[in-house]
Backbone bond lengths (Angstrom), bond angles and torsions (degrees), N, CA, C in turn:
res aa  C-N    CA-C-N  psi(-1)  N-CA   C-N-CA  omega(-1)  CA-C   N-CA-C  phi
1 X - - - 1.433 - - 1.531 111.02 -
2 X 1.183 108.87 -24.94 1.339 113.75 -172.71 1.544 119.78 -74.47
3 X 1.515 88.26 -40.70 1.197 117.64 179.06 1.851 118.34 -54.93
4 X 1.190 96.23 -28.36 1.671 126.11 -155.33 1.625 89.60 -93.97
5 X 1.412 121.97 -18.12 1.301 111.39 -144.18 2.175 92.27 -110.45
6 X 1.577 100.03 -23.14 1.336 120.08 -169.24 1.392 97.63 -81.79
7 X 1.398 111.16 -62.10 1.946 117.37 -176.69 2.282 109.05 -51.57
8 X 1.186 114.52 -24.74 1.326 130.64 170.17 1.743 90.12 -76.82
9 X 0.487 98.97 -70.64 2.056 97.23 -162.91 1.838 83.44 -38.43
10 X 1.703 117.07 -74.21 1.122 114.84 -135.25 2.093 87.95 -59.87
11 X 1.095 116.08 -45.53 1.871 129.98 179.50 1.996 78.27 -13.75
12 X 1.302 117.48 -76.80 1.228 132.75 -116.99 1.507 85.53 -77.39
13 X 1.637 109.29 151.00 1.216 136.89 -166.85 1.399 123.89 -93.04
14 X 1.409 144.80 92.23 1.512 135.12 173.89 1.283 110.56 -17.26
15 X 1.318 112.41 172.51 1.606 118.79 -172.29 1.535 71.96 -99.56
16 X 1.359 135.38 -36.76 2.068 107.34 -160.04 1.326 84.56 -90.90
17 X 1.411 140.76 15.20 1.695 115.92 173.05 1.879 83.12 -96.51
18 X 1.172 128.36 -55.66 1.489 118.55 -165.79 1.442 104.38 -57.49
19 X 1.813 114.02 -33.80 1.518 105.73 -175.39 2.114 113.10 -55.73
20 X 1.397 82.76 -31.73 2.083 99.25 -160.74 1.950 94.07 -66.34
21 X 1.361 108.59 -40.85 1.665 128.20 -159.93 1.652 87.20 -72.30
22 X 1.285 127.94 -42.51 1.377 119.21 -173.28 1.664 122.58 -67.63
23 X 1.671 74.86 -43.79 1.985 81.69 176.93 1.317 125.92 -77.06
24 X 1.913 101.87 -12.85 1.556 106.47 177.13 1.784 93.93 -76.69
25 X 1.429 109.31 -36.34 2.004 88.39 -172.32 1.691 97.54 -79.94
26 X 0.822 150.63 -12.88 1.579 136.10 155.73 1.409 118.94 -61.23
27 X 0.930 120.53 -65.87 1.321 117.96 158.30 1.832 133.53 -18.74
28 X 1.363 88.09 -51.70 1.698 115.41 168.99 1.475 118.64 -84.30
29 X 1.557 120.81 -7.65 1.026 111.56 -169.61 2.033 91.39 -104.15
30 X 1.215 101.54 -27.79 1.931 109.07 -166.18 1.477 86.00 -76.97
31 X 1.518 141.97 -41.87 1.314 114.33 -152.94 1.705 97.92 -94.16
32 X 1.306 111.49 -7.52 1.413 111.05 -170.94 1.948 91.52 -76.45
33 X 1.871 108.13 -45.67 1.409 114.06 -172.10 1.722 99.66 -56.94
34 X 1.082 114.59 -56.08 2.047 125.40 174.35 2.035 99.76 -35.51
35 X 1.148 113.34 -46.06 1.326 115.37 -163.77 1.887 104.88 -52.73
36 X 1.826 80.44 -57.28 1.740 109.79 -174.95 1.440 119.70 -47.28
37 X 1.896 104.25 -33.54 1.070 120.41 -160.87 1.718 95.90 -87.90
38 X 1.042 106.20 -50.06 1.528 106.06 175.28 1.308 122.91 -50.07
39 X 1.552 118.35 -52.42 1.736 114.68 165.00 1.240 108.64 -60.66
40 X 1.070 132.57 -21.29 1.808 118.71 172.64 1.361 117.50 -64.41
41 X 1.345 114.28 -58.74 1.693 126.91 169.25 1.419 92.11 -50.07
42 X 1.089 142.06 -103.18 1.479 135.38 -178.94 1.510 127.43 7.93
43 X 1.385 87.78 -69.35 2.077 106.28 177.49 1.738 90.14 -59.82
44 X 1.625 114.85 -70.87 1.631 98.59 -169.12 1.722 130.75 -57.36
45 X 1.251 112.42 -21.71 1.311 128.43 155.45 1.988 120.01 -30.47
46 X 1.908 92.40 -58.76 1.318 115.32 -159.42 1.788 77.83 -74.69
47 X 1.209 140.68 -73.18 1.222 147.42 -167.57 1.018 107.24 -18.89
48 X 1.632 130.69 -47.45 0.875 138.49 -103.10 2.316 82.37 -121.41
49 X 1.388 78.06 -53.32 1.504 79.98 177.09 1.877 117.85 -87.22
50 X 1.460 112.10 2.12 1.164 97.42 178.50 1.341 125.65 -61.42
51 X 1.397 121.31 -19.34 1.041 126.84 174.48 1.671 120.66 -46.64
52 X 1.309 114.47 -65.26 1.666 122.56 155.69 0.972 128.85 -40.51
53 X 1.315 112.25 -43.10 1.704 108.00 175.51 1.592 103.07 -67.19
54 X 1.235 147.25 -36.39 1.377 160.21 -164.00 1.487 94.28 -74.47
55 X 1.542 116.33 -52.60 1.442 108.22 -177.21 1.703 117.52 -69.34
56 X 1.557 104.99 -14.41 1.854 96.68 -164.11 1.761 90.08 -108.50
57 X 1.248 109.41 8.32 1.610 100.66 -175.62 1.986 87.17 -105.33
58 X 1.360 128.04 -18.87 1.277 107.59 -167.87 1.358 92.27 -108.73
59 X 1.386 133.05 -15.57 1.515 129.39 166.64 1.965 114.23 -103.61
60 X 1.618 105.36 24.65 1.692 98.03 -172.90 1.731 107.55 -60.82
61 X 1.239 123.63 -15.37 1.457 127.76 -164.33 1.518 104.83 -84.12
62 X 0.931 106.77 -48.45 1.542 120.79 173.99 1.389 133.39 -41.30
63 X 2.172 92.01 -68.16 1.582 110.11 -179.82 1.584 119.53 -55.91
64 X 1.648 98.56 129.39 1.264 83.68 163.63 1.538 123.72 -80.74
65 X 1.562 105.81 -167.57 1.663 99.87 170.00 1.298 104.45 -86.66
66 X 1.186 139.34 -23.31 1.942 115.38 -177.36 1.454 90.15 -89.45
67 X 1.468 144.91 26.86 1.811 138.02 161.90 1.501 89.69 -90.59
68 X 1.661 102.49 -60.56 1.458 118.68 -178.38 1.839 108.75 -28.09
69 X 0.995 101.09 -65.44 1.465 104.66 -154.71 2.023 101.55 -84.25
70 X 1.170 124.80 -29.80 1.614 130.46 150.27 1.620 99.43 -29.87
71 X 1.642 98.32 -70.91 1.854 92.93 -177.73 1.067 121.67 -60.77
72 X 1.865 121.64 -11.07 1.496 115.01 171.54 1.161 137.10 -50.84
73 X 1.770 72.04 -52.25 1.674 110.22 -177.90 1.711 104.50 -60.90
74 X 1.195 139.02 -70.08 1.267 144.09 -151.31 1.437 90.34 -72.55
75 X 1.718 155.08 -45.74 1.193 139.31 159.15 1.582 109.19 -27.13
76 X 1.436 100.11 -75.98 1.627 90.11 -161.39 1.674 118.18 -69.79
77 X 1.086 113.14 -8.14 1.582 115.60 160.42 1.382 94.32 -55.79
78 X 1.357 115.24 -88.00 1.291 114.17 -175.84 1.292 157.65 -45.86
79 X 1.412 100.56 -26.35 1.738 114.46 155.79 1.263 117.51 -95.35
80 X 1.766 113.45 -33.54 1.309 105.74 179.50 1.837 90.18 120.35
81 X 1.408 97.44 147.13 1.565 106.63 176.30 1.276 106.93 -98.39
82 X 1.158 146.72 15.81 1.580 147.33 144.25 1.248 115.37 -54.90
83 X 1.777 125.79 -34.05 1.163 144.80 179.04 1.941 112.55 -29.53
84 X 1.497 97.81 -62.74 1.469 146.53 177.32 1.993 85.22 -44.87
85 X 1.229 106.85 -87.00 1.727 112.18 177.14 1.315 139.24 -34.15
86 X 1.698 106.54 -29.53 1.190 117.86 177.70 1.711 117.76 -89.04
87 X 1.411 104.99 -29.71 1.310 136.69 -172.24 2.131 103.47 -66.71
């Protein structure tokens, strides 16, 4: 019994081991939320430009390259040239 009573003590957890165990699942929970958050911006990004890609895939025969590169230009004004980096 005694025995039973020592192996329970050692089981049991410091308050700075439960404090360390909490901040490790916070920690794990924000970069997992950062991960989530990043494929979202991503996916709405892509949304965002599917539209263009739809227009240069049903007019690719057509466009020239100085239309081509006008629409380059006015994307990355508009979304931003980081777009390109993440991609």
């Amino acid at each position: 019994m005694i025995e039973n009573n020592c192996n329970e003590q050692k089981k049991k957890k410091t308050f700075t081991e439960l404090k360390e165990e909490i901040k490790q699942q916070k920690q794990k929970a924000i970069r997992e939320a950062n991960k989530k958050i990043k494929a979202l911006e991503k996916k709405e990004k892509e949304q965002k430009l599917k539209p263009y890609f739809k227009l240069v895939e049903k007019y690719i025969d057509n466009i020239s390259d100085k239309d081509l590169e006008i629409m380059m230009n006015y994307i990355e004004t508009k979304f931003g040239k980081n777009y390109n980096e993440e991609c």
